[in-house]
ROPA-516884 format. One record per residue (C-alpha): x, y negated, z negated. Coordinates in steps of 0.02 Angstrom, whole numbers, plus 50000, padded with zeros to 5 digits. Last residue first. Layout:
% residues N
XYZ/...
END
This chain:
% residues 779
521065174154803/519385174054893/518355173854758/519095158554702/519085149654873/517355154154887/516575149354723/517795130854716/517265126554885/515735117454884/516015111454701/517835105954747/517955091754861/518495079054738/519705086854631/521015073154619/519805060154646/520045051454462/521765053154504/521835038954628/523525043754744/525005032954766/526595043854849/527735051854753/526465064354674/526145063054493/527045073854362/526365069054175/526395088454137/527785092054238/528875085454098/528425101853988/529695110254098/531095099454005/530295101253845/530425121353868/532165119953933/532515108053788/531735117853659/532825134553707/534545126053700/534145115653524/533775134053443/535675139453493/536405124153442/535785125253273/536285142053255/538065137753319/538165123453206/537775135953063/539125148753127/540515135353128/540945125353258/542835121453351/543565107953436/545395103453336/546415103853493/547375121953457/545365125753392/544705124953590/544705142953623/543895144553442/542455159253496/541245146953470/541905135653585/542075149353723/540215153053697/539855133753686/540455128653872/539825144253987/538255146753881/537525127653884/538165127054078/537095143254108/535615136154015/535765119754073/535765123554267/534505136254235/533425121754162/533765107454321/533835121154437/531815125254365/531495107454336/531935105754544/531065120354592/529465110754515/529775094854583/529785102654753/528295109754730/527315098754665/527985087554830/527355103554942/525705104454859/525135084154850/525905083755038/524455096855086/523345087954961/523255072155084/522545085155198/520985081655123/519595094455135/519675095854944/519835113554851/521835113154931/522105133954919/523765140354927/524595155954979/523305159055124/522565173055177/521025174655081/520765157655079/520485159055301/519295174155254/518105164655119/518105151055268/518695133355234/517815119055144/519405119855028/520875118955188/521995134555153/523805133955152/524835146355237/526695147055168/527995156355266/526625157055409/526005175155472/524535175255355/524055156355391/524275162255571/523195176955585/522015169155463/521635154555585/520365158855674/519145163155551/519315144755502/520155132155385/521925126755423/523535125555382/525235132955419/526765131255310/528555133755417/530325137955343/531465136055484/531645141355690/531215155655675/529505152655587/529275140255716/528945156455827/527745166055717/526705150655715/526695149055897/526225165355892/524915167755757/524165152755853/523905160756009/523065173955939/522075162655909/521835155156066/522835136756110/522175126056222/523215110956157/524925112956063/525265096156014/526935088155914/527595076155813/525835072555751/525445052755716/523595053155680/522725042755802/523975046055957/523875064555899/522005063755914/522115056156090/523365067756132/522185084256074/520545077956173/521685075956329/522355093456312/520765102856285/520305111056124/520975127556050/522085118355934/523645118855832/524525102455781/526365103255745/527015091855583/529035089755532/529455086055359/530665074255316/529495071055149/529215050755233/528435062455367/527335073055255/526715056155183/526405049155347/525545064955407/524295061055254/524175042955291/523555048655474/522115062955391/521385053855246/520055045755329/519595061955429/519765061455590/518175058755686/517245075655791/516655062455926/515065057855988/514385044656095/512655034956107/512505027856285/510905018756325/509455011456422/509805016456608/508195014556717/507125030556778/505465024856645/506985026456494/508845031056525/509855038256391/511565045256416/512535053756301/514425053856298/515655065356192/517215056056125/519045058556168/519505040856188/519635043956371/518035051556360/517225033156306/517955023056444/517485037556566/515655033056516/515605016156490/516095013056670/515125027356736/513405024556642/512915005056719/513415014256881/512255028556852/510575022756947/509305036356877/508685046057023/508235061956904/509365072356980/510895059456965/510215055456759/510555072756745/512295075356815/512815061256727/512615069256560/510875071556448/509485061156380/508005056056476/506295046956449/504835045056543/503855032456467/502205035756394/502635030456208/504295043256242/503745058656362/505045069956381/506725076356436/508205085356372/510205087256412/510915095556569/511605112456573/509985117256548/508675105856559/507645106156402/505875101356398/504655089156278/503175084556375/502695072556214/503895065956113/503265061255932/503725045155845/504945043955687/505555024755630/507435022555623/508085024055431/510035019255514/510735034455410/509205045255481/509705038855675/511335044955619/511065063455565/510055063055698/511235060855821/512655071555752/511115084255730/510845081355941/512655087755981/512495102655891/511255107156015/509525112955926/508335099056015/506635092755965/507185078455851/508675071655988/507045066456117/506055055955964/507575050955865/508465045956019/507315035656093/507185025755950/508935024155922/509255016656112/507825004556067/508674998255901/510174995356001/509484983256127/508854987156299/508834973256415/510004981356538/511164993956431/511404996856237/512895005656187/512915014756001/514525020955969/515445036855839/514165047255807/514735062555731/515145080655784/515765091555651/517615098655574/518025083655509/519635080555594/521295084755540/520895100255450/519025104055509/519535104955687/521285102855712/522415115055625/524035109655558/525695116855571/527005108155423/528885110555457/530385110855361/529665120155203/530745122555061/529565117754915/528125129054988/529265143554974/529425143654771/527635138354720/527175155054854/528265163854756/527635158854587/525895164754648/524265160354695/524445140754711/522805129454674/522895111054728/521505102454651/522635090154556/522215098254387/522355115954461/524215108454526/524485101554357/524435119554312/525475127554427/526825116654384/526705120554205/526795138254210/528175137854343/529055127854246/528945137554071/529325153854179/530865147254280/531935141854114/531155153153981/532345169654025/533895159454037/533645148753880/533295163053784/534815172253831/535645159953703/537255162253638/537725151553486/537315165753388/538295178553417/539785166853469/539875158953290/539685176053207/541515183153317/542345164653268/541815165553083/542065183753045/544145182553116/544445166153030/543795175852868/545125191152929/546545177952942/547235169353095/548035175853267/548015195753254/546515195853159/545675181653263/545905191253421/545175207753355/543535195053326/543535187653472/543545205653579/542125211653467/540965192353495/541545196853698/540775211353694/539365205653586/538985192053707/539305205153870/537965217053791/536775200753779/536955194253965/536915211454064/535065210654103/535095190954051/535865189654228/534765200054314/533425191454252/533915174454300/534085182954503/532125187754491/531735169454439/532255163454601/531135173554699/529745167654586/529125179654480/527005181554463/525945179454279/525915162754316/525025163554480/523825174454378/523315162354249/522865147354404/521905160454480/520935165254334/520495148954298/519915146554468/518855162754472/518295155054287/517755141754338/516705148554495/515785161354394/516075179154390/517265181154221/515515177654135/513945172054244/513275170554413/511805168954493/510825162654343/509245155054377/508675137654329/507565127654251/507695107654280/507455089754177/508015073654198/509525064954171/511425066154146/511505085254188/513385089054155/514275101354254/515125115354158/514315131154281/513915122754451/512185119954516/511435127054693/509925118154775/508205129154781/507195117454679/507905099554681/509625092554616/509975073854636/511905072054627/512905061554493/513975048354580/515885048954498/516565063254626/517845072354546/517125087654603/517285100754460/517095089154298/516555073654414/514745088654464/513605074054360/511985080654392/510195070554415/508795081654377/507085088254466/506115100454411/506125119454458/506845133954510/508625128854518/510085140354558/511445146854468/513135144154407/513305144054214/512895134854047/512535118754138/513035103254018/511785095753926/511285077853917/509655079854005/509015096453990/509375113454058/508365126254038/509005145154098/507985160154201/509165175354175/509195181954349/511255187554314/511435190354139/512075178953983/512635184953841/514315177853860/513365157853868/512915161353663/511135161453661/509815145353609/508015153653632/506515145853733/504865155753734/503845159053912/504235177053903/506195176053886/506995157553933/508615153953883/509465138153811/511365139053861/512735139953731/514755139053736/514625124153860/516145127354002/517335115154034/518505121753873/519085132353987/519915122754126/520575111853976/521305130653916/522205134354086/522955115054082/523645115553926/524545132053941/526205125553942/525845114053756/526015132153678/527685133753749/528215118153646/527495121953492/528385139353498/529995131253553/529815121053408/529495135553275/530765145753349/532175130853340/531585130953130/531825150253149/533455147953221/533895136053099/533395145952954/534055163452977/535835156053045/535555144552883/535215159052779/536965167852831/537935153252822/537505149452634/537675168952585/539715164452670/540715166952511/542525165852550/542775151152416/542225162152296/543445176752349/544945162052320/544045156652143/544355176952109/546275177252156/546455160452053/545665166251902/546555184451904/545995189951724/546005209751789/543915209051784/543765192051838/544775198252011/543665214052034/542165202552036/542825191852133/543295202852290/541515210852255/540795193752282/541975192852459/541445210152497/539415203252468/539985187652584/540375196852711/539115209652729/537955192252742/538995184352864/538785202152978/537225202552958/536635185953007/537735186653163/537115205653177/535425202153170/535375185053294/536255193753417/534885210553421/533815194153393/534285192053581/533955207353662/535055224753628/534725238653751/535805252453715/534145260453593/535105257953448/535405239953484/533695237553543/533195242253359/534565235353288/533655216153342/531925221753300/532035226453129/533615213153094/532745196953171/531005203853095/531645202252935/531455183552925/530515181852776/531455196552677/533375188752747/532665171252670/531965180852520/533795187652491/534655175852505/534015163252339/534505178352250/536375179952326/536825162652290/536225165752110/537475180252115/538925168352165/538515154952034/538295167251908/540005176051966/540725157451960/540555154851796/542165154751704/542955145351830/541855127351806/540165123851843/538615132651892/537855134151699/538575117751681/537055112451793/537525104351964/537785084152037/538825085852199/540675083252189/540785087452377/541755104852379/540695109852211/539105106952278/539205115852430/538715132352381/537285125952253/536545113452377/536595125352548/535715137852416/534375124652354/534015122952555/534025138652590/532715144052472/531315132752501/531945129052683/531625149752716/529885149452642/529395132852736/530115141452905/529315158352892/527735151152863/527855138653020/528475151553126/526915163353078/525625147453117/526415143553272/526425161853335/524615161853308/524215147253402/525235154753552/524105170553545/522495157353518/523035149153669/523385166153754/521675173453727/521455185753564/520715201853615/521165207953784/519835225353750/518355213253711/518675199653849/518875216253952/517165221653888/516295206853937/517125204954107/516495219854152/517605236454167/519555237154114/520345238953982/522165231653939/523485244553935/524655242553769/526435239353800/527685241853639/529475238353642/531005247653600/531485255753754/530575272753713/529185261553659/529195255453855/529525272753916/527855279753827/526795266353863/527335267554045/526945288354044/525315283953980/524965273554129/525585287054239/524655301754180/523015290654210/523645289554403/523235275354498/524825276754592/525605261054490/525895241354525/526045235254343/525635218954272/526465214654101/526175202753971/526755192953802/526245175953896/527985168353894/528925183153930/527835188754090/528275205054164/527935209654349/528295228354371/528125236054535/527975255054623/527695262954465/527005282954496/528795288654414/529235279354272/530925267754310/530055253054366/529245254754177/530955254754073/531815242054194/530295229054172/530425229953989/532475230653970/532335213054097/530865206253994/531905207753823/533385201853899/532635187053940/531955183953749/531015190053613/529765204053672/529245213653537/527485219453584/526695219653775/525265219153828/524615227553976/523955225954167/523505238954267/523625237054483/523225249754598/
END
């Protein structure tokens, strides 16, 4: 059973790591997932009320706080979640942004007054000369103190984890901070003492050891780095709160013939609903009446707005462009098909990618080794320079580290990336999945309904003798309108395309095995296979030539003949999609490897792979089959399946990665890893090159925040000062701050990420309506 919480007083990577140790270590918890960017935690537990208190309890133990999110309706877990993460991130903007302007108005007059009288700067008499340096020292101290007031949350949290053996980074920021500070005050002691016994020189010496300046610009800079980083992480859930801000806030109701305007979260399901032209649908349902003209581009992509009639299905955040309609809610709240995919998309980011898992155990042990090695620095420097030297060196490394960096580099990204996958209509259930999908070697696709349509169509119209094509149609629509075979709605579906006149077939009989029969204008009319026209006495050499022509392409021959003479072939084929050979050109310009899958015969499978462009065919394949041969390329690299049907669940479940195709089966989505919500395969490539780029800005940001740490913590700690390179604490700070906004800009790149081969983005999520409920539901 899963519970989710929220968590209080997270800071940084080390923060997460303390969290998730704390509540693996309760017994009941099987799993911990815990989400630094989003302030969140998702526990795997026994189901036990016992145990979810007992998590609350170790996680304040640790130093944190995790409160258990409600759960129930949608409603009243809205209610229990309070603010959403936007407004969460909004929040944190506004309190960095306070505690920044009150720390520049008072650091910034300090920096001036303590460095005034090293660069000749302009100052009052009152701060000039020997005899008043303790007013200069003590004003120093004032402006100090409401930087350390502002930013108190540094020292509350920060020796709280220290006291608890688990010290995060503000733990680093406290004690850097703290430790100039305590610093400073001996060194206006020092002075003091020194004015009192007449010692000018000894006390201007103390003055010149006062550090208040260092200890609010620590404060300051890292606050002003918090206040970007905060910006920047807020710009990570872009894409969750666009998916939001689809849906209409109110919806016109109907209650006893009278129309009120209500909020869209009091809606219930059978709540009958007007919709007008210009409005956007409050919420999935079904119309009851009237007759509108819907633009689904929001959820489909499609530009053409689609008639809706009584009894069709509308989407929740489509826009009715004209006309007029009532509807019934089928759907509303957390239940609708926007927010199933929202949902999605804000659960895959609440997951750890493998990758992820090995950043955390580095921050673990990241922050105890910085204030190791910030002690061992420091007993250095008194053996090597002076006690001041000592301070400087042992701050500087405090807060130049940065386990912030670490514990923001795989999160950010895989927030992002997950996003502009929703946008692209590619939507990925987990940050493992994102992960394994980047590394695959070869791609195992499905035939029917994944490479090819997935339905019969006509593909030819042959007219024979003196029949022309308009005749072979006719006959068609009358015979083809009394039959169920899924042949004869291919052949309807075209004769309607073609507007072909209807007529009524008299005598109408099926011959099984065979085709149909009947009575045409008074003709005898047949349609069928060879066998049937040879029964009837129809001459079938005008049918063989055609014929075998037509199955070696793979396509599905039917034979009119009309008063015993041949007429007609109209063939059928299930087509390839359009998409289908450009897409296994793109996975092949990837290096990726594609197998097709299929249950059909062997010559129907080569002539689609001479269409298409497979590597390889497996023809005649049962579905257990499939689970095999899957199971099989598996061992031989990383291998993604896809496909669509009941029949393939086995293998998209075995697969390192299954992908499921949008117009799929609720069961095939529910075992796959990701869900492309357009038929296109083209989306396959889409996934695996989002992917890619993703794990690449992850290596790229763990890359920088291990190099950052490895080169400046040595820096700091005045390895380099024989040569001249060293920093002070206030560099340090600054560094520090600059390390976290760059992961988080880096990651933000993904935003603009579009895949390496052309695609329109106005038909990113084409495809979706039909499949956007199911594929929702089903993950």
């Amino acid at each position: 059973m899963e519970q989710a919480f929220d968590v209080t007083g997270m800071t940084c990577a080390a923060c997460s790591a303390r969290v998730t140790k704390a509540t693996e270590g309760v017994a009941g918890v099987d799993k911990a997932v815990v989400n630094l960017l989003k302030n969140s935690m998702v526990v795997d537990y026994d189901g036990n009320p016992d145990t979810v208190r007992a998590i609350s309890a170790a996680v304040e133990k640790a130093g944190y706080g995790a409160i258990p999110r409600a759960a129930g309706g949608a409603q009243a877990a809205a209610a229990a979640q309070g603010p959403t993460t936007a407004e969460r991130a909004q929040a944190a903007i506004a309190e960095k942004k306070r505690q920044l302007i009150v720390s520049l108005i008072f650091t910034v007059p300090l920096f001036y007054l303590s460095m005034g009288h090293m660069m000749g700067w302009p100052l009052p008499d009152i701060f000039l000369g020997h005899d008043h340096m303790l007013i200069t020292a003590l004003t120093e101290l004032l402006l100090l103190v409401p930087v350390i007031f502002v930013n108190w949350h540094y020292f509350r949290t920060g020796f709280k984890t220290l006291f608890h053996g688990a010290p995060n980074m503000d733990a680093l920021i406290a004690l850097g901070s703290a430790a100039s500070t305590a610093y400073g005050i001996a060194a206006l002691y020092r002075m003091s003492y020194a004015m009192g016994q007449l010692d000018l020189d000894a006390a201007h010496t103390a003055f010149m050891d006062l550090s208040f300046e260092g200890a609010a610009m620590i404060l300051t800079l890292i606050t002003m780095g918090k206040f970007f980083e905060a910006r920047a992480k807020g710009k990570t859930t872009d894409a969750i709160n666009s998916l939001m801000d689809l849906a209409p806030k109110t919806a016109v109701r109907v209650v006893d013939g009278v129309e009120e305007e209500v909020p869209v979260d009091q809606l219930a399901v059978g709540d009958v609903l007007v919709v007008k032209a210009g409005q956007a649908i409050p919420t999935d349902g079904e119309v009851v009446e009237g007759i509108a003209s819907v633009d689904e581009s929001v959820i489909t992509g499609e530009s053409m707005p689609v008639e809706k009639t009584a009894g069709d299905t509308v989407t929740g955040a489509t826009m009715n462009k004209s006309g007029w309609f009532t509807m019934k809610a089928t759907a509303v709240g957390a239940d609708t098909a926007l927010s199933r995919i929202v949902k999605l998309v804000d659960d895959a980011t609440s997951t750890k990618a493998p990758i992820e898992r090995k950043a955390d155990q580095i921050a673990g042990i990241f922050v105890p080794a910085v204030i190791a090695i910030a002690l061992a620095v420091f007993v250095i420097w008194l053996f090597v320079g002076s006690f001041g030297d000592a301070v400087n060196h042992a701050v500087s490394v405090l807060v130049i580290s940065c386990p912030c960096a670490l514990g923001l580099a795989t999160p950010t990204a895989v927030m992002v990336g997950t996003g502009r996958g929703a946008k692209l209509g590619v939507l990925i259930k987990s940050a493992e999945s994102l992960e394994t999908a980047g590394e695959t070697q070869t791609v195992v696709l499905d035939k029917t309904g994944t490479i090819t349509q997935g339905a019969p169509r006509v593909t030819d119209v042959i007219a024979l003798g003196d029949a022309v094509e308009d005749d072979v149609l006719y006959v068609a629509n009358a015979l083809e309108s009394r039959s169920e075979h899924p042949l004869a709605q291919a052949v309807m579906d075209r004769v309607r395309e073609d507007g072909t006149t209807s007529i009524e077939v008299d005598d109408f009989r099926t011959v099984p095995g065979r085709g149909v029969a009947g009575t045409v204008a008074g003709m005898a009319c047949l349609a069928g296979n060879l066998g049937l026209m040879r029964e009837a006495g129809v001459p079938t050499e005008a049918f063989e030539a055609e014929a075998d022509r037509l199955a070696a392409q793979g396509k599905t021959p039917l034979l009119f003949a009309v008063a015993g003479q041949p007429a007609g072939i109209i063939a059928c084929a299930d087509t390839v999609k359009p998409t289908s050979k450009r897409a296994i050109e793109e996975l092949h310009g990837m290096g990726i490897r594609t197998v097709m899958l299929t249950g059909d015969n062997e010559r129907t499978a080569r002539v689609v792979q001479e269409e298409v462009g497979v590597d390889e065919v497996f023809a005649g394949v049962l579905p257990e089959g499939k689970e095999e041969r899957v199971r099989a390329l598996c061992a031989q690299g990383k291998t993604a399946m896809v496909g669509d049907g009941v029949n393939d669940a086995p293998a998209l479940a075995r697969a390192d990665t299954g992908i499921a195709i949008g117009a799929g089966t609720d069961i095939a989505m529910e075992a796959a890893d990701i869900v492309l919500m357009r038929s296109d395969l083209q989306d396959v490539a889409v996934a695996l090159d989002l992917s890619r780029a993703t794990m690449r800005n992850i290596k790229q940001n763990l890359f920088w925040a291990l190099f950052y740490n490895v080169i400046c913590i040595p820096l700091a700690a005045g390895a380099f000062s024989a040569w001249g390179l060293t920093i002070n604490p206030m560099i340090s700070a600054a560094a520090m701050g600059f390390s976290s906004i760059f992961v988080v800009s880096n990651a933000l790149r993904l935003r603009g990420w579009k895949p390496a081969f052309a695609m329109e983005e106005g038909a990113a999520t084409a495809g979706m309506a039909p499949a956007a409920s199911r594929a929702a539901e089903a993950a």
